[in-house]
C-alpha positions as CSV (number, residue, x, y, z in Angstrom):
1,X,112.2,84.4,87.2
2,X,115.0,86.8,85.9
3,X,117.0,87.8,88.9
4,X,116.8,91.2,88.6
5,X,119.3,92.5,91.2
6,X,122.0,94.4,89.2
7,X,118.6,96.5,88.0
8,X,117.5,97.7,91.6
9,X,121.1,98.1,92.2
10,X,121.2,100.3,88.9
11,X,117.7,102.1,90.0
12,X,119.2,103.3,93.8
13,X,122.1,104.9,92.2
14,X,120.0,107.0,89.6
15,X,117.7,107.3,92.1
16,X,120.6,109.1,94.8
17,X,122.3,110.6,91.8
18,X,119.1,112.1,91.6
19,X,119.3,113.0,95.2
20,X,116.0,111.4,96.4
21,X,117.8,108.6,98.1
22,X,119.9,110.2,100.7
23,X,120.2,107.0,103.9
24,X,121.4,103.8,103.7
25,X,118.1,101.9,105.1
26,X,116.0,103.3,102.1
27,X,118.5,102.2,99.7
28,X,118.9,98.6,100.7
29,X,115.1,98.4,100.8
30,X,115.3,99.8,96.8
31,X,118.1,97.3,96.1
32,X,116.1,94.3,97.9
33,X,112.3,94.8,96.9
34,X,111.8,93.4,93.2
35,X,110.2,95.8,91.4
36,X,108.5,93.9,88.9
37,X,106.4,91.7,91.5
38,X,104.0,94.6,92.3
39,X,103.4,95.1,88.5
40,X,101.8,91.6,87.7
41,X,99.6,90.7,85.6
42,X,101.2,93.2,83.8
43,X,100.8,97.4,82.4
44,X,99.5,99.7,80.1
45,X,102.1,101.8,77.9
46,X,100.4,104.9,76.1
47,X,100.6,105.2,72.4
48,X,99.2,106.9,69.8
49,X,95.3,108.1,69.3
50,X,94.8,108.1,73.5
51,X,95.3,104.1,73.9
52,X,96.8,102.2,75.7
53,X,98.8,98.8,75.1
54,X,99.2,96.2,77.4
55,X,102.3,94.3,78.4
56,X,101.9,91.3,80.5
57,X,104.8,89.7,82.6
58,X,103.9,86.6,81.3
59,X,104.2,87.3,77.7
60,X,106.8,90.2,77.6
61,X,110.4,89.2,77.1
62,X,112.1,89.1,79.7
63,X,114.9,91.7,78.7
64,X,112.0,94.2,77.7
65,X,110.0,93.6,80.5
66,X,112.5,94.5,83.0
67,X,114.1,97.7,81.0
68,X,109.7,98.7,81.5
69,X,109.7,98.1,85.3
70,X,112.8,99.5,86.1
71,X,112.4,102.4,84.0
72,X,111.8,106.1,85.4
73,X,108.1,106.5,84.9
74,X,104.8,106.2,86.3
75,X,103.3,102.6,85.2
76,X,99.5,102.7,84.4
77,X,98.2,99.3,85.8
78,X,94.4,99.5,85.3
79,X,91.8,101.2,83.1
80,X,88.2,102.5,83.8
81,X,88.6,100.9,87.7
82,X,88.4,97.4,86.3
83,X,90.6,96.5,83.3
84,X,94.1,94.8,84.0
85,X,96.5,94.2,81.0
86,X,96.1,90.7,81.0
87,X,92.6,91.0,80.2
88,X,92.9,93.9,77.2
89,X,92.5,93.6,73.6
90,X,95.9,95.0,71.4
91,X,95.5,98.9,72.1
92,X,92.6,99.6,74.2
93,X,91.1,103.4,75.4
94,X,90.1,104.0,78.6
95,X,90.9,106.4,81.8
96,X,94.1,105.1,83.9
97,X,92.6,104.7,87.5
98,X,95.8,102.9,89.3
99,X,98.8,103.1,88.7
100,X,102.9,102.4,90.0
101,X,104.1,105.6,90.5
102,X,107.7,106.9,89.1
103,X,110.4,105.5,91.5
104,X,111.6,109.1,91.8
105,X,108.5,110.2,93.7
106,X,107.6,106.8,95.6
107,X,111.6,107.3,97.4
108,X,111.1,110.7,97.9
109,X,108.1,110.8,99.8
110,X,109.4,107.8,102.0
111,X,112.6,109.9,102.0
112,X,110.8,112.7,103.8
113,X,108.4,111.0,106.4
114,X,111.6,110.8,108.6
115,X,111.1,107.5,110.1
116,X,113.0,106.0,113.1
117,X,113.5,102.4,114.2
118,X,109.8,101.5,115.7
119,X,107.8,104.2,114.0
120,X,104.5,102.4,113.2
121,X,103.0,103.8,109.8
122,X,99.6,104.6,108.1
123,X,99.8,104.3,103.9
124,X,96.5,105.6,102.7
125,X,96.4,104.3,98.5
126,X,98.0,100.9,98.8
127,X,98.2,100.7,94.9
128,X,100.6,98.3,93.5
129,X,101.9,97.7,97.1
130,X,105.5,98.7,95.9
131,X,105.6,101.5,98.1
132,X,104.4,99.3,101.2
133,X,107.0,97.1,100.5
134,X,109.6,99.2,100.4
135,X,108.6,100.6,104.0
136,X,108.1,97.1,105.2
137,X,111.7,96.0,104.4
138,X,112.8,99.5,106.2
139,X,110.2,99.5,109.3
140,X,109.3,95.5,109.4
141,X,105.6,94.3,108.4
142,X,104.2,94.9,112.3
143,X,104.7,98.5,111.8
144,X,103.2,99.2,108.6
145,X,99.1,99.4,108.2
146,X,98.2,100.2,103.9
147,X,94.5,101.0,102.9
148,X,93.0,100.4,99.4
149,X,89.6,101.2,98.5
150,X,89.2,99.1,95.6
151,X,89.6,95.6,96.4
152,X,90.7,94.0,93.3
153,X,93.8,96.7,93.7
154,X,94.3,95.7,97.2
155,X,93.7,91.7,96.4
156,X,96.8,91.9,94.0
157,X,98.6,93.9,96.6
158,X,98.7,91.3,99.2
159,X,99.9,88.7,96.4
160,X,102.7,90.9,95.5
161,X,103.8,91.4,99.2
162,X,103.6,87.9,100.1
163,X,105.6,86.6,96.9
164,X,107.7,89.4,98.3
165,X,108.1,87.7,101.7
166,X,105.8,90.1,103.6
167,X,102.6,89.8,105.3
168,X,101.6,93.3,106.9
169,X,97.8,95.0,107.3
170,X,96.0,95.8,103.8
171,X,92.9,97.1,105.1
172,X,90.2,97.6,101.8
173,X,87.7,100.1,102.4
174,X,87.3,104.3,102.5
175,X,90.9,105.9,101.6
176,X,90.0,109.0,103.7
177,X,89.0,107.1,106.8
178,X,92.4,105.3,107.4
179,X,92.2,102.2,109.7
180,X,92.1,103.4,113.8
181,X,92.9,99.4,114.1
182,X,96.9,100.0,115.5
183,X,96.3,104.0,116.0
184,X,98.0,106.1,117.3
185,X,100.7,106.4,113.6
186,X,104.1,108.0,114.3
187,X,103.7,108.7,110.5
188,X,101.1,108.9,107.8
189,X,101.4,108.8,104.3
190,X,99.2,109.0,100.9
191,X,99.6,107.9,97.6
192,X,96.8,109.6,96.3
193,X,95.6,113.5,96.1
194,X,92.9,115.1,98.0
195,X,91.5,118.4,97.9
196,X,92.4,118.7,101.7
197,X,93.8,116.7,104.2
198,X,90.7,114.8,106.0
199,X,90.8,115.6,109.6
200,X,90.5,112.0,110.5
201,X,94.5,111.2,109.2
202,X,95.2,114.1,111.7
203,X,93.2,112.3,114.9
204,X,95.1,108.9,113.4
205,X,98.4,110.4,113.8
206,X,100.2,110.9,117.0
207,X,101.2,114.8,118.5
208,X,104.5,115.3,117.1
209,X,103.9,112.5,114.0
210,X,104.0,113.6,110.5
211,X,101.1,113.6,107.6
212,X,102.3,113.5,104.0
213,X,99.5,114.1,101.6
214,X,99.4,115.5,98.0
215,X,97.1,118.6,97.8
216,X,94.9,119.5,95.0
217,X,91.6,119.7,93.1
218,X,90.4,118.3,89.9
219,X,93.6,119.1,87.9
220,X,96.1,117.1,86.5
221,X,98.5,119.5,87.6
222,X,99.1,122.6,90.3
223,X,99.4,119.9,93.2
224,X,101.7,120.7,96.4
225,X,103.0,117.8,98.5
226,X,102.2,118.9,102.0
227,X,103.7,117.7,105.5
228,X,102.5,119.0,108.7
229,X,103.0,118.2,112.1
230,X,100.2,117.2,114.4
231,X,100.1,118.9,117.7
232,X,98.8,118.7,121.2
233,X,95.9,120.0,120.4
234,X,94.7,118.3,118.0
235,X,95.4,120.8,114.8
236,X,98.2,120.0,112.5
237,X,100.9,122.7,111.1
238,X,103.5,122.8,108.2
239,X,103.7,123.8,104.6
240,X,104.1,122.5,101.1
241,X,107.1,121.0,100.5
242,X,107.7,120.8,96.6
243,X,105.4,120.0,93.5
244,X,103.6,116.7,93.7
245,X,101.4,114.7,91.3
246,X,98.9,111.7,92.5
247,X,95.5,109.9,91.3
248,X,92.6,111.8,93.0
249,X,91.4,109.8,95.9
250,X,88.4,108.5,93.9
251,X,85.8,109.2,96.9
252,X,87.1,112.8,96.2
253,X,87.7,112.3,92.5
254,X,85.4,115.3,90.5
255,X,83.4,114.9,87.8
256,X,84.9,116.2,84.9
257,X,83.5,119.3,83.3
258,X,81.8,118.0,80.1
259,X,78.6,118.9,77.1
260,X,77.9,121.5,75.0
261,X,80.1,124.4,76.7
262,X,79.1,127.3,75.1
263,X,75.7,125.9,76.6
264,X,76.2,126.0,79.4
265,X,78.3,129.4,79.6
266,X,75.6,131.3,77.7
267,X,74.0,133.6,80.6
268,X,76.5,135.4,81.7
269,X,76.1,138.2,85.0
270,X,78.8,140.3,83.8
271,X,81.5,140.9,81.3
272,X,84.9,142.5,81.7
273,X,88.7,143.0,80.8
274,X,90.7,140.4,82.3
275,X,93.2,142.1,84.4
276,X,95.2,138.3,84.5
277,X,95.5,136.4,81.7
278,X,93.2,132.9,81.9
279,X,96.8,131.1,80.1
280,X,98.5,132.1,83.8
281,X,96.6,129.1,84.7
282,X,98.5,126.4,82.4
283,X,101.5,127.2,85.0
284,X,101.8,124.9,88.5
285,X,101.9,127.7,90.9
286,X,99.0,129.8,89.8
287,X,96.8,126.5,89.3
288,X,97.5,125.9,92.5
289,X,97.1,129.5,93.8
290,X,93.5,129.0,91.8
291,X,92.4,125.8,93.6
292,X,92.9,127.4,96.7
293,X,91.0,130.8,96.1
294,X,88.2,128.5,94.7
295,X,88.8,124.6,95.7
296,X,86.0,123.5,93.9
297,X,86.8,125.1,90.5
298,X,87.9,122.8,87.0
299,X,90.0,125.1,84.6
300,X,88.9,123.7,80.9
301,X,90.5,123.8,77.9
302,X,88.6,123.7,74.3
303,X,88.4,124.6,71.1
304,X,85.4,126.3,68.2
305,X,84.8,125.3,65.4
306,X,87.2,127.6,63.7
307,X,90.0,126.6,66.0
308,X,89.5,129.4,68.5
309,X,91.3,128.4,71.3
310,X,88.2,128.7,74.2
311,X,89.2,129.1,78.1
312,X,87.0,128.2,81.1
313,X,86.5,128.0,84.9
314,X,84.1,126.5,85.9
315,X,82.6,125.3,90.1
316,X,80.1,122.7,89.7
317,X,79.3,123.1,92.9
318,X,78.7,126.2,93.3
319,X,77.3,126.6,89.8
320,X,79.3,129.3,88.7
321,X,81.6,130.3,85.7
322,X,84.2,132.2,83.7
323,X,84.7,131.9,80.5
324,X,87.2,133.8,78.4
325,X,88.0,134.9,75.1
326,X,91.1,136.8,73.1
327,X,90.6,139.6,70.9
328,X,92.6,143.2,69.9
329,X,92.1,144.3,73.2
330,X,93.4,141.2,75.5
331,X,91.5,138.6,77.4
332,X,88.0,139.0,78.0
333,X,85.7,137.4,81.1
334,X,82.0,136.7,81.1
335,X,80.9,135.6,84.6
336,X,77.0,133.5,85.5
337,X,76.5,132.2,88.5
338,X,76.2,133.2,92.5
339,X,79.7,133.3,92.7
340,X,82.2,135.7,90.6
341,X,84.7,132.9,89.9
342,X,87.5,134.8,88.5
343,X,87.4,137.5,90.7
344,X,88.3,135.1,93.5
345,X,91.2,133.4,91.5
346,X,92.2,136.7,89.9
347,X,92.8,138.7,93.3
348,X,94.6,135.9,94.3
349,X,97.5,135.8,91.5
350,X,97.6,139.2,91.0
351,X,98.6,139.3,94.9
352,X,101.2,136.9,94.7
353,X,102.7,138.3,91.6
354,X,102.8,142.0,93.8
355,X,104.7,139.6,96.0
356,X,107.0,138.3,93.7
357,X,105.4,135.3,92.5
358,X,107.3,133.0,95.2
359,X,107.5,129.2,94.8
360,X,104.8,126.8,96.0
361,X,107.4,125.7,99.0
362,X,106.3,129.3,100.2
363,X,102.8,128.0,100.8
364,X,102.2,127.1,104.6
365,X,99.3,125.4,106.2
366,X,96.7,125.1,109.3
367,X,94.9,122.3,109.9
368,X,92.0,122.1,112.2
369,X,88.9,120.1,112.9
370,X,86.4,122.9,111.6
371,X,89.3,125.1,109.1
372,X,92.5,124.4,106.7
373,X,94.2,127.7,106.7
374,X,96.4,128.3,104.1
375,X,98.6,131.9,103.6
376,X,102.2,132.9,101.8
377,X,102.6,136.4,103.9
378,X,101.2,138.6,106.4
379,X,99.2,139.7,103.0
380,X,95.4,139.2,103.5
381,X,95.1,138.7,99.7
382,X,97.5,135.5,100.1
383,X,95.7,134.0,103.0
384,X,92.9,131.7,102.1
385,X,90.8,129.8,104.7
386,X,88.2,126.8,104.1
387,X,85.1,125.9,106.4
388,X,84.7,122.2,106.4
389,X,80.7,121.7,106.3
């Protein structure tokens, strides 16, 4: 095997030029845990036309193969929840479903659990087992409990971390439950989105102990990295800490909104000027102000016939829509369903621009075993609140 040393060594400095790497523990586990182990039987690079071409370790050359694992990018690793590269015809389509996530974000997020010596920690998303790894070297393997829901994922993660010399608890089953094997955690950390933070990582976590969880519906995009702080009492406190971008949890994963649209948008309840325009919603902070106004709702892009550009929200769930369209006067919305979808989003971002359109870091958080509470301000308008059932 290519030793590749001088490339980990070459991937902590970017990585604290960067300014993600910031002690001297993290970046001795960067310079000591071999990237490419966690990436066998090999990737999926995108090209052309939506597909996907594998590279195996195996048959890559070697020089190519480690400029791919040591290079500053996410690292698609299966298709469609079953297809590894090694088993792919020369390009394949299909939907990425696990992946190695950008070095940049994996050390950040370890970065800002702020472990101590002893701190015993909960990894919900095991993936690749890179990021497992990495706190294994800085923590030891006693201390560090990962959880996979798919097992062929979390098979090939307990081969990587044993060629990599550790042996630590891979637990396969529900990603939201966590493991309450070695609970109490001092820290707990997910590699994966959710649309809220399940209550049980909160009872799995210590008072005092810290939760680090990517927050955010069906998008791609308009995700917050949250870290709160569980308390005595059981609830959990903190605020979004920067922009963050994960899989969807797949037990939380939504169906994506799909058919004849125009179909399904053709009884509308009302129509009206758009006092926002729908396009606000391309941008992270108002997608994210959206999917907290209405957490259930899928923004959708399309196009006619013509090559009209088409908008739409809609809320499967609660069976409601918006969908908009661009003429002399401005944007247009025609509503159906129980709920008024826009008007929901729409008071939402036209408070926060009266407020100055602050960043997401303004966004702070609640946790409780019945409510998340979100808010930016003392402004009603920017406080949103969600019963769990």
């Amino acid at each position: 095997m290519t030793d590749t040393a001088p490339e980990r060594r070459a991937l902590a400095d970017r990585l604290e030029k960067a300014g993600v790497l910031r002690t001297p523990r993290w970046r001795a586990a960067v310079e000591a845990v071999p990237r490419e182990l966690f990436l066998r039987p090999g990737i999926f690079l995108p090209v052309d036309g939506g597909r996907w071409r594998p590279v195996t370790a195996v048959g890559a050359d070697p020089a190519e193969w480690a400029r791919i694992v040591y290079s500053d990018k996410s690292l698609v690793t299966q298709l469609d929840g079953r297809l590894t590269a090694d088993r792919a015809p020369d390009p394949v389509a299909g939907s990425p479903t696990s992946s190695s996530t950008t070095p940049v974000t994996v050390v950040d997020m370890i970065e800002q659990l702020d472990v101590e010596d002893g701190h015993r920690v909960l990894e919900i998303g095991t993936g690749t087992g890179y990021s497992a790894a990495l706190m294994c070297h800085r923590l030891g393997e006693d201390n560090v409990t990962t959880v996979e829901v798919d097992p062929a994922v979390a098979a090939r993660a307990d081969a990587a971390l044993e060629a990599a010399g550790f042996s630590t608890w891979t637990v396969t089953g529900d990603g939201l439950l966590g493991h309450p094997r070695r609970a109490p955690y001092d820290r707990t950390i997910a590699t994966c989105a959710v649309r809220r933070i399940p209550y049980t990582w909160i009872r799995q976590t210590r008072p005092g102990g810290t939760v680090l969880a990517t927050i955010g519906g069906a998008w791609s995009y308009g995700t917050g990295l949250a870290k709160v702080t569980v308390g005595e009492d059981g609830s959990a406190e903190g605020r979004i800490i920067g922009r963050s971008s994960f899989m969807q949890a797949r037990s939380q994963a939504a169906v994506p909104v799909t058919g004849d649209l125009s179909a399904r948008t053709a009884y509308a309840d009302s129509e009206r000027e758009a006092k926002v325009a729908p396009v606000l919603l391309e941008e992270w902070m108002p997608a994210f102000l959206a999917q907290l106004a209405a957490p259930g709702a899928q923004f959708v892009r399309a196009a006619a016939g013509d090559g009209t550009r088409l908008l739409y929200v809609f809320d499967p769930e609660r069976e409601s829509f918006a969908a908009f369209a661009f003429g002399d006067d401005g944007w247009t919305v025609r509503q159906g369903g129980p709920v008024c979808l826009w008007d929901e989003i729409e008071r939402s971002l036209i408070a926060w621009q009266d407020a100055g359109s602050p960043d997401i870091t303004a966004v702070r958080l609640h946790i409780t075993a019945k409510t998340h509470t979100y808010w930016i301000s003392d402004d009603p308008a920017l406080r949103w609140q969600q019963r769990l059932a």
